[in-house]
C-alpha positions, 0 to 999 in steps of 0.5 A: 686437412689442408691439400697443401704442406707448408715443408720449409720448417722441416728438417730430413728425418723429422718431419712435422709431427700430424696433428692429434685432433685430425681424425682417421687416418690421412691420405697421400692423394690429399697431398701435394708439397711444396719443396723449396730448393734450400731443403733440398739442398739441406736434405743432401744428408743420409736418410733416416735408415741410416743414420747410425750405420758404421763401418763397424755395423756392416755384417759382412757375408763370411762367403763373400770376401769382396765385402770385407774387402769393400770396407777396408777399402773405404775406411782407407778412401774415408782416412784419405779425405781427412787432409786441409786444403788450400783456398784460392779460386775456390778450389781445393788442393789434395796433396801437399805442393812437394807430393807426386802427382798422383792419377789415381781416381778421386772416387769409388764406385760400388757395383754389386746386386740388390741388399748386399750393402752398398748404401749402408757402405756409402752411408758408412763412407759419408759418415767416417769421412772427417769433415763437417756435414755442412761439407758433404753430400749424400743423395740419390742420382734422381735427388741429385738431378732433381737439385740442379733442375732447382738451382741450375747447373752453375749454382749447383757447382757453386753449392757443391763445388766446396765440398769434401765428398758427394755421394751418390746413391743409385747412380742411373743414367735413363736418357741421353740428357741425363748423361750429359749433364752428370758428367758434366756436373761431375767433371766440374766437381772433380776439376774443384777437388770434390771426391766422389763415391758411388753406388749402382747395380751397373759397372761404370762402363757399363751404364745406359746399355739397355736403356738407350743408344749407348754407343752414341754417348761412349765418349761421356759414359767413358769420361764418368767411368774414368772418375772412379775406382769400380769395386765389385761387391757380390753376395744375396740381398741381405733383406731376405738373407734368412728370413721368411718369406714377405706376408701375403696381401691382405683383405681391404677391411684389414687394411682399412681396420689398421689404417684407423688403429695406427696413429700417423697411418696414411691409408689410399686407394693404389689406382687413385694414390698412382694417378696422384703420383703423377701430379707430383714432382719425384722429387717431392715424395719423400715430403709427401711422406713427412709425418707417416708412421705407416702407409696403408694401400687397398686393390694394389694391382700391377702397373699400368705402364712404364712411366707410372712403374718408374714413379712407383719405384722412386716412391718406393726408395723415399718410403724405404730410406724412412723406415716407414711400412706398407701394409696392402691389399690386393696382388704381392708386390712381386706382382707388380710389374709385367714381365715385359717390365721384369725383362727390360731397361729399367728392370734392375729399378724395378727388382730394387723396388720389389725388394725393398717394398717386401721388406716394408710389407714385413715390417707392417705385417704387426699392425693388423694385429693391433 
C-alpha cells in the first residue's frame, strides 16, 4: 500500500472504498493524506453520524425541560432564516427596509455538558434552515481555523461571507491567537448578515478562563459573546444514559485476530499510531480515516504529554463523527490521561474524548466475536 492517499476525489462521508486485493488489515501510521483547501471547503457539511437527525429525532430527557425548550427554540432560529436577501456589496439584508431594527443576536449558542445533544441539535439547526446546502456551513471550531489557516482570512470571509448560517461545533478558544482571529472572523461574517450557531461546554463569557490570561483579552471574549443568544442545555450524557458499561480492554491477539477478520480494519501500535500523529496536520484526521471500517490499537497506555492528548482528542472527534469503532488493548480509555490532565485547562476536551472513545470501544466489542 502506497504511504500517500490521493484525497481530491473523495467526498465527506464517502471516502474511497480500499481495495479487496490488499491483504491484512491497513495501517493509519502507513498514512500521511494530502488534503487540498477546496475539500475542506466542500466538507463544511454535518458529518456522517448525523446525516439523517431531525428535530423530530432528538429524544429529549422528560427531566431536563431545557432541552425541550432547545428545540422549540431552534426550530424558531431555523424558520427565521428562511427570508431572501437583497444583493449588493455582497451583503445580505435580513428584515424588510419598512421592519424595526431589531438588536437582537444573530446567533444561538448551546452550552451544556458531554451527550446532552447539542451536536445533534446543531445538525438538526443546519438541516431545517431553508436554504441550499452550497449556502451553509457546518464545522469544528479546529476545522474551522483549520480552513482559514488553507485560504487565509480575506478568502474565508469571501467564501463564507455569502452564507446563510455557519455552524460551529466545539467552539474552543485554546490561545490568545485563536481568540483573535475568530472573533475577527466572525465579526466580518455577521457585518455580511451571516447567522450563526454554536456549541461549547463553555458559556460564551466564560471562554479561555483556565486556559490562558483571560482578562488580557476581555474586550475580544466579550465581543464573540455578544453575538449570540446562550441557551443552557442540562442533562447526563446520553451515550452512557442506560447503558452498560464500556468493555474492558482486550488482549493484543485479540485485537490482531479482529484486525484480520474485519474487512476495511486498520490495526496500529498506540505508541507508534501516537507519534505518527504528530507528523500529520489535525486537520488531515478524518482523511487519514477515509475507508476505515474499524480502527484496531494494541498496548494502549496513557498519554505522555499535553500536546500529544490534545491530538488524541481530535482524532478522537474525526473517528466518532464516522461512526467508525475502535477495538483496543492495553489500559480503558479512562485511563488515558493523568490526573493532572483530568484537572486542567483542556480537561472539558479531554472528558469529551473519554466519552466518545467509550462508545466506540462499545460499538467494536461484536468484532471479537467474528
Amino acid at each position: 500500500m502506497s504511504t500517500s492517499l490521493s484525497t481530491s476525489g473523495s467526498t465527506y462521508g464517502r471516502p474511497p472504498i480500499a481495495d479487496p486485493a490488499d491483504a491484512g488489515p491497513q495501517a493509519l501510521c502507513a498514512r500521511e493524506p494530502r488534503v487540498p483547501a477546496e475539500r475542506l471547503v466542500a466538507e463544511m457539511v454535518p458529518p456522517p453520524r448525523f446525516d439523517s437527525v431531525r428535530f423530530d429525532t432528538y429524544d429529549p430527557d422528560p427531566g431536563q425541560p431545557s432541552q425541550s425548550e432547545a428545540v422549540t427554540v431552534l426550530s424558531g432560529f431555523a424558520a427565521g432564516l428562511g427570508g431572501s436577501h437583497a444583493s449588493g456589496g455582497g451583503k445580505r439584508r435580513w428584515f424588510a427596509k419598512k421592519a424595526p431594527v431589531s438588536t437582537a443576536p444573530r446567533g444561538v449558542y448551546l452550552d451544556g455538558g458531554y451527550g446532552v445533544g447539542k451536536t445533534h441539535l446543531l445538525a438538526s439547526l443546519w438541516h431545517a434552515t431553508p436554504a441550499e446546502p452550497a449556502l451553509k456551513a457546518f464545522g469544528t471550531f479546529v476545522e474551522l481555523t483549520n480552513l482559514v489557516g488553507a485560504l487565509g482570512f480575506q478568502q474565508t470571509v469571501q467564501t463564507l461571507g455569502g452564507h446563510r448560517l455557519l455552524c460551529i461545533d466545539e467552539f474552543e478558544l485554546d490561545d490568545p491567537g485563536d481568540t483573535v482571529l475568530v472573533s475577527s472572523l466572525l465579526s466580518r461574517l455577521v457585518e455580511q448578515g451571516v447567522a450563526l450557531a454554536a456549541t461549547s461546554n463553555t458559556l460564551p463569557g466564560k471562554l479561555g478562563e483556565g486556559r490562558f490570561a483571560a482578562a488580557d483579552f476581555l474586550r475580544e471574549i466579550q465581543g464573540l459573546s455578544a453575538h449570540f443568544r446562550p441557551l443552557r442545555i442540562d442533562g447526563q450524557d446520553y451515550r452512557h444514559r442506560g447503558l452498560p458499561e464500556a468493555p474492558a480492554p482486550f488482549s493484543d491477539e485479540q485485537v490482531t485476530k479482529a484486525a484480520y477478520a474485519t474487512e476495511g480494519a486498520s490495526l496500529d501500535d498506540f505508541p507508534g499510531l501516537l507519534e505518527h500523529l504528530a507528523r500529520v496536520h489535525p486537520s488531515r484526521y478524518g482523511a487519514l480515516t477515509d475507508g476505515i471500517a474499524a480502527v484496531c490499537l494494541t498496548d494502549v497506555g496513557p498519554v505522555p504529554d499535553q500536546s500529544t492528548a490534545l491530538r488524541l482528542v481530535v482524532l478522537a472527534d474525526r473517528l466518532y463523527d464516522r461512526e467508525i469503532p475502535v477495538l483496543a488493548s492495553g489500559v480503558p480509555f479512562d485511563r488515558l490521561f493523568s490526573e493532572e490532565m483530568l484537572n486542567g485547562g483542556y480537561r472539558k476536551k479531554y472528558f469529551r474524548a473519554i466519552s466518545r472513545l467509550t462508545a466506540l470501544a462499545r460499538d467494536a466489542k461484536p468484532l471479537v466475536s467474528q
